[in-house]
N, C-alpha and C positions, 0 to 999 in steps of 0.2 A: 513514664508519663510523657505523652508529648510534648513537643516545644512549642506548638502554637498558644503560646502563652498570652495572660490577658492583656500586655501591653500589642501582643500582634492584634486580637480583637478589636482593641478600640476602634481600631478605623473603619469597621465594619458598621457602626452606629454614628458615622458624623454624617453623613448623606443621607437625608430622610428621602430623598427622592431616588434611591436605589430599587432596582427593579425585587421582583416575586422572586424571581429566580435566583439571583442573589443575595438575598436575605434567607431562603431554606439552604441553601449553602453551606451560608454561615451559620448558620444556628445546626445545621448539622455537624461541623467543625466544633460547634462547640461542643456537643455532644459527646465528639472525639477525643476533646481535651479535657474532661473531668472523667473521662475511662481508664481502665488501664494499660494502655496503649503504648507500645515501645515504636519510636519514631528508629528509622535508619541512618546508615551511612552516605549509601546510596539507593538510587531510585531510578530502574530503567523502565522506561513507557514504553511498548509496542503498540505500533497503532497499523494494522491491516488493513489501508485504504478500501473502501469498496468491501469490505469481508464481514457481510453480512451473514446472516446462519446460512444460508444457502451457499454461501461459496466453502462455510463448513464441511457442510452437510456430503455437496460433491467429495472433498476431501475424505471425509471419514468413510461414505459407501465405497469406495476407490480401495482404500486400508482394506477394508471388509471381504471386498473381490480378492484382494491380490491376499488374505488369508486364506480362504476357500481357496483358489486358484494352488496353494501350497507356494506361494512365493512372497509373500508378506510376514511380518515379525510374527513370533510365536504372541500365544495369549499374554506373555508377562512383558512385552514390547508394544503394549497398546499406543498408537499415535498418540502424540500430544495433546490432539483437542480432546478427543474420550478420556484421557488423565484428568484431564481441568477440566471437565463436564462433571467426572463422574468424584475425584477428590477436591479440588480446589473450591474456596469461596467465589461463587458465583453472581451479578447482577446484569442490570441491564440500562441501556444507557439511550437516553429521548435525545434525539440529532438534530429536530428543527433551531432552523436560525431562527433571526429576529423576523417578525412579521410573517414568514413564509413556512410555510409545510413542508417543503426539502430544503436539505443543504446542499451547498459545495463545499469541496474540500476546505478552502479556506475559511467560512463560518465557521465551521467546526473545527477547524484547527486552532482558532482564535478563541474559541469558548472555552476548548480545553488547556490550552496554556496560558490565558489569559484570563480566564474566569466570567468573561460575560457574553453576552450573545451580540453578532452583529450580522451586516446584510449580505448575501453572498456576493463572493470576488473581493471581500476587503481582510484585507491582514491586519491583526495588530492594533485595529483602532473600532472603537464601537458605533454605535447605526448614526453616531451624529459628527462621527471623524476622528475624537477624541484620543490623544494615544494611548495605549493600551499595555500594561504592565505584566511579562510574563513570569511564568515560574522557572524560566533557563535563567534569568536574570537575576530572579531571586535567591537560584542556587549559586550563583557570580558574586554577588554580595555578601554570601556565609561564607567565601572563599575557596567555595567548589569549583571542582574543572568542570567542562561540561562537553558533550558530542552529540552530533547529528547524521544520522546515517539513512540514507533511502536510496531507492531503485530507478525513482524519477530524479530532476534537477535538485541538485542542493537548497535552488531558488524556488522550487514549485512550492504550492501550497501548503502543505502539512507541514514540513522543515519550515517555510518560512514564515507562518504560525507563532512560531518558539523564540522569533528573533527581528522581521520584520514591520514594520510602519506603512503601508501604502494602500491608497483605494483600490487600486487594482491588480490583484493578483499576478498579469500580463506584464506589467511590470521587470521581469527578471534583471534585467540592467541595473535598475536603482535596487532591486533585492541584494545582488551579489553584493553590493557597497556595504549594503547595513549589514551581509554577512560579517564581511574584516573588520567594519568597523566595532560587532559585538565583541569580535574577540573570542569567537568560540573554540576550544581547544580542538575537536576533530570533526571536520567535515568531511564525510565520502560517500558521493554519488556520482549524478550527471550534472550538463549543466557548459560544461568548458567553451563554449561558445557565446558566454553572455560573461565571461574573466576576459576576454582580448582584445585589442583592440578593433573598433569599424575595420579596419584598413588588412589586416587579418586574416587567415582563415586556419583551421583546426588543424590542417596540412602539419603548421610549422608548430606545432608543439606536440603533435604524437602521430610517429607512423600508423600507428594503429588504426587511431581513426582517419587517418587519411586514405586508406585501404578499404574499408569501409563504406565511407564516402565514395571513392572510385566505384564498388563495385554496387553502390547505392544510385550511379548515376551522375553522381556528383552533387545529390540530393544531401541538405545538412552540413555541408562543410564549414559554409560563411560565417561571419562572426554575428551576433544577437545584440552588441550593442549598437549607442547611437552616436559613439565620441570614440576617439582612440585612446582613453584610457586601459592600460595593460595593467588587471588586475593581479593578474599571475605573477609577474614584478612586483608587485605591493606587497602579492601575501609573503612573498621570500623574505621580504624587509621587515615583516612584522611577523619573523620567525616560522613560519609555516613550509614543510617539507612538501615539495610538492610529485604528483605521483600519478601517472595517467593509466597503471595497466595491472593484474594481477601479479605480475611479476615483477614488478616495482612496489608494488604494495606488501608481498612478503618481506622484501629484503631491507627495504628501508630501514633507517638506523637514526631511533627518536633517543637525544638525553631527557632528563627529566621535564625542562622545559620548554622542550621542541613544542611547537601546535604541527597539526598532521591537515593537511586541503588535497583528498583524492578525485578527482575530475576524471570519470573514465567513458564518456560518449560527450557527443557537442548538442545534446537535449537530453530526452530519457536514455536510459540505461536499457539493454536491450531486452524482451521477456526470453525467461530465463529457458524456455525449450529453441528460442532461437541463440542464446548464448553455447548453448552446449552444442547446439547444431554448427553455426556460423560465428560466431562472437567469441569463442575462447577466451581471448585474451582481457574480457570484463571481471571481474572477479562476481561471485555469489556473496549474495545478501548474507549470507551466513559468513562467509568468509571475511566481509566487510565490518559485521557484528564481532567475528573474535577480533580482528585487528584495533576496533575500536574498545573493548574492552581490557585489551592488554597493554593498550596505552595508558586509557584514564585510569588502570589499578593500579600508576606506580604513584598515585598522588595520595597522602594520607589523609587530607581534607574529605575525601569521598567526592562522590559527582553522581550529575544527572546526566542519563542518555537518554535517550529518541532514536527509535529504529521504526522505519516504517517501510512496511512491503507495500510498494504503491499501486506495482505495477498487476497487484487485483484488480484494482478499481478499472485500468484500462482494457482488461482478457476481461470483465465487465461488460465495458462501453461497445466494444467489439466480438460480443456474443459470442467469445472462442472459447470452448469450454474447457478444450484440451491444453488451455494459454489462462485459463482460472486455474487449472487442476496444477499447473507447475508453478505457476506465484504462490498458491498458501501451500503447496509441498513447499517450498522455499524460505515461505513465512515461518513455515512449523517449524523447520529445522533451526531458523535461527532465535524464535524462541525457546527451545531446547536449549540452547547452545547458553543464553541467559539464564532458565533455569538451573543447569548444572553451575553455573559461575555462582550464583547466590544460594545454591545450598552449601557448597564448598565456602564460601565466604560467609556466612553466618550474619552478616550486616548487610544486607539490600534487600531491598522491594520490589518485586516485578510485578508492572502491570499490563496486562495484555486486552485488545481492546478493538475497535473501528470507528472510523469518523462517519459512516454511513454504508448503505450498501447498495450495489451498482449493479443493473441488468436484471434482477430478479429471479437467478436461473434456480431448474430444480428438473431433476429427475422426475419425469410424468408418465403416466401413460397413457397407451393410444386404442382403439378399436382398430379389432386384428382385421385382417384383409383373407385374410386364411381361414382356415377351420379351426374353431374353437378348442383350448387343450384341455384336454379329458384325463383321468384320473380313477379309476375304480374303486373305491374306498370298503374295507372291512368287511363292512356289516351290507355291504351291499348293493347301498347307494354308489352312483358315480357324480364324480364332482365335475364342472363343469365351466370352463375362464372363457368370457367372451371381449376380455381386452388382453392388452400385453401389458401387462405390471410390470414387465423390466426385469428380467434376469440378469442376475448377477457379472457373467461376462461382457456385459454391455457396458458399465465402466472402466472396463480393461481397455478397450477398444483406443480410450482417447490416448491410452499410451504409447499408441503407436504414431500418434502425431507427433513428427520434429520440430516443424517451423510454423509460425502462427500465421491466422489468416491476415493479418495485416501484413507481413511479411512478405507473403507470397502473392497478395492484391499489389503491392508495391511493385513486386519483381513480374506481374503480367503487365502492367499498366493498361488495363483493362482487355487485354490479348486472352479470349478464352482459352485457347492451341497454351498457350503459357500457362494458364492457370491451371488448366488440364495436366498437361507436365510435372507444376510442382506437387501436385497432388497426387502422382501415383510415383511419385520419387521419394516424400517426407510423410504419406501417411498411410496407413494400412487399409481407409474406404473403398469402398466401392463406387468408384467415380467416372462417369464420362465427360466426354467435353458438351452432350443438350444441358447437363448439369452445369457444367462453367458457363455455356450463355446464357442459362436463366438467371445464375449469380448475377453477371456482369452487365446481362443490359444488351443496349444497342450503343454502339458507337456514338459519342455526341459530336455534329462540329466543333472548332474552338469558338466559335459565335451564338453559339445554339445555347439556351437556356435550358436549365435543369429544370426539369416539372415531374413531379410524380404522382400518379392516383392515388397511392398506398399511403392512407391515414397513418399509417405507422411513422411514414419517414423524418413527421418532425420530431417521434422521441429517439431521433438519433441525430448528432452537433453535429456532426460532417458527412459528407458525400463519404468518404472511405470509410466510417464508421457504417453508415448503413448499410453499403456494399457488401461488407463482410457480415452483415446481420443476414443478407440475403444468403450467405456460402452457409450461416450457421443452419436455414432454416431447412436448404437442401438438403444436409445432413441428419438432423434430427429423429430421423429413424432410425440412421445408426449409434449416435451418439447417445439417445433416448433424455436428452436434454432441450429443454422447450424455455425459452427466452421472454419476458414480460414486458421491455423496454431495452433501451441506447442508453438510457439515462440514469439518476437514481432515483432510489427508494426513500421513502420517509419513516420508513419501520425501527423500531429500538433496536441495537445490536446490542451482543452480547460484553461483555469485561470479567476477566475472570484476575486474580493475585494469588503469588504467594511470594512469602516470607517473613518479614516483619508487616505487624499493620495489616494484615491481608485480608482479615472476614469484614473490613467496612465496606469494602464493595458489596456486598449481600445487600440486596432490593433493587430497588428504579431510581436511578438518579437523571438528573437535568447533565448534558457532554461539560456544566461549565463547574459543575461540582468537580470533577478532574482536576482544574489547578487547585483548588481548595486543600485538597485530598494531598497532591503530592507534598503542598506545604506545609502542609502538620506532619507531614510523615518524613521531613528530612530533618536534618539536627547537624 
């Protein structure tokens, strides 16, 4: 039987002026707790930033090619998502904030660790500022360890969802603070750049990224905050190992009560086909996943983790499809990586899931320019295709991209001769450079205002966001990938569980039913 027992209830009936949403919540919790419902030890959330069905979807038709192709897992190595599609309890999850019809990350990350809805850019506190009680907190209380692990900033959105007080997301400075000061047992992302002090820069605490940075320009090195507070110092004094590289990350040497702060970029962490290209020395969201699981399992109390592949949401924002296709490969593998720890462990819950979904992309197809493909059929008839539905080697294609387009926008600075370059160096297209200056534009002065005709450009947040919408669009014949926005979606995503507890996700729930859920379900 669960433990959301009826003294946990009460408080759900002292506030008559509790929203809608929170009241089917509860009364859905309660449902939970007069079942026969075996609550866990522990409880990992994956939340796949931006991983809406569509950035699925790419994933699984990608599987599907590289099986045909003969270079994909046999039938009994189905990817992960076609597992929990086709075995796991299934539901689906309504993402709008408060007042508005999309989220940002933050809304949604504060519905779901916090249980109620608020306005986007605000952490932690609901639409009228209020603060706001999460479920890391709560498992801090029953005297669980607790971890946070992602691909962007420790401090970004989602992570700081789980732990965070502030109206504004942007924030990271005063994030990092309210990190140390929760106390979380493992933090490993980005971020190193908003722990040091003003006075500072990322140079002097990891060769790594100061190499980086060099070969960035010297773009990214400086410090994010606003004081010379040296967080990095703090967190040593209040026990936390600290660890900037994948090889400091293996070796490291946690006792039982070490807390673990991995900081391996001075913002986001790099996407992961630029890691393997340029960035070596980052560790894999999977990588980051086992380190954090083999920490929190030496505690018998049990713990909550938080793993979030963020860096969908941004191969997303910047329509690289070939830079979506390697964040949820990355995502998959480290939900795998969960799975097998909680079947082996017989006491956790996993729940896997999105706080929204970004870009809208999807396999389409086009009207052929060619002659239509013909087919002779049996009896007589000939069949007859007067579009290109997209064959199957056409999601092969994105695997031949190494370095993502914002990567490579970075490394032209708007030099088409360069962008041209990187593109017959890191990807398999067929590309010239009329194609880099359609991307790129014209030249602007540094005086000269940005103005564009293309209706499009305001559903993309930055000049280098849209830029690289422009490299997607040029592409799109080959990729056979077609793009709907820079921004996100308002549509339900999917959540899928297994272990203990795991057929309550089955139907449509509100993102703030999530805390709910994980708290009846820990013990």
């Amino acid at each position: 039987m669960s433990r959301f027992n009826q003294k946990t209830l009460k408080f759900s009936f002292v506030n008559s002026r509790q929203t809608l949403s929170t009241t089917v919540c509860l009364l859905l919790i309660f449902v939970l707790s007069v079942q026969p419902v075996t609550a866990a030890k522990n409880v990992i959330l994956l939340i796949g930033d931006g991983m809406g069905f569509q950035a699925i979807s790419i994933l699984m038709t990608y599987e599907k090619a590289q099986l045909l192709s003969g270079k994909g897992r046999d039938e009994k190595g189905t990817g992960v998502f076609t597992k929990l599609m086709a075995t796991a309890p299934t539901g689906f999850l309504k993402t709008n904030p408060l007042r508005y019809v999309v989220t940002d990350s933050a809304a949604a990350a504060t519905a779901m660790a916090c249980g109620k809805k608020t306005l986007p850019t605000v952490l932690g506190k609901d639409g009228k500022g209020n603060p706001l009680k999460s479920v890391l907190k709560y498992a801090q209380d029953m005297g669980k360890k607790t971890g946070l692990v992602s691909t962007h900033c420790i401090t970004d959105a989602t992570p700081g969802g789980f732990y965070a007080q502030v109206t504004t997301r942007n924030d990271h400075h005063i994030v990092a603070q309210q990190l140390l000061a929760t106390g979380v047992d493992v933090a490993l992302g980005g971020g190193l750049k908003y722990f040091i002090p003003a006075s500072a820069d990322v140079a002097a605490f990891s060769a790594d990224m100061a190499a980086a940075v060099k070969a960035n320009g010297g773009y990214g090195g400086s410090s994010g905050r606003k004081d010379n507070l040296n967080l990095v110092e703090e967190a040593k004094l209040k026990g936390y190992k600290i660890v900037h590289n994948e090889t400091q990350l293996s070796e490291v040497f946690l006792n039982k009560n070490d807390k673990l702060l991995g900081l391996f970029s001075p913002h986001h962490m790099s996407f992961e086909i630029d890691r393997r290209t340029l960035d070596k020395w980052q560790p894999s969201l999977d990588t980051m996943t086992e380190k954090a699981l083999s920490t929190l399992d030496k505690h018998e109390e049990g713990f909550f983790l938080m793993v979030e592949g963020a860096s969908i949401d941004s191969a997303g924002h910047y329509n690289d499809a070939a830079a979506i296709l390697g964040e949820t490969k990355a995502f998959a593998a480290a939900v795998e990586t969960c799975l097998d720890y909680a079947k082996k462990d017989g006491d956790t819950l996993v729940i896997v899931t999105a706080d929204h979904e970004t870009g809208i992309p999807a396999f389409s197809y086009k009207k052929l320019r060619t002659q239509p493909a013909k087919q002779p059929f049996v009896d007589g008839d000939e069949w007859e295709q007067g579009y290109d539905s997209i064959a199957y080697d056409r999601p092969l294609v994105l695997d031949g991209q190494k370095l993502s387009f914002m990567r490579m926008f970075y490394r032209a600075n708007r030099d088409p001769e360069k962008l041209f370059a990187d593109m017959k160096k890191y990807t398999d297209y067929e590309y010239d450079l009329d194609m880099a200056k359609i991307a790129l534009g014209k030249r602007l002065a540094p005086d000269e205002k940005v103005h564009y005709d293309d209706p499009m450009y305001e559903y993309y947040k930055a000049n280098t966001i849209y830029f690289c919408g422009k490299i997607a669009r040029t592409l799109t014949a080959q990729t056979g990938v077609t793009w709907a926005t820079g921004h996100h979606g308002g549509t339900p995503v999917p959540i899928f569980a297994a272990g203990k507890g795991a057929n309550a996700v089955r139907g449509l729930h509100d993102n703030t039913w999530i805390h709910y859920y994980i708290r009846s379900m820990l013990r």
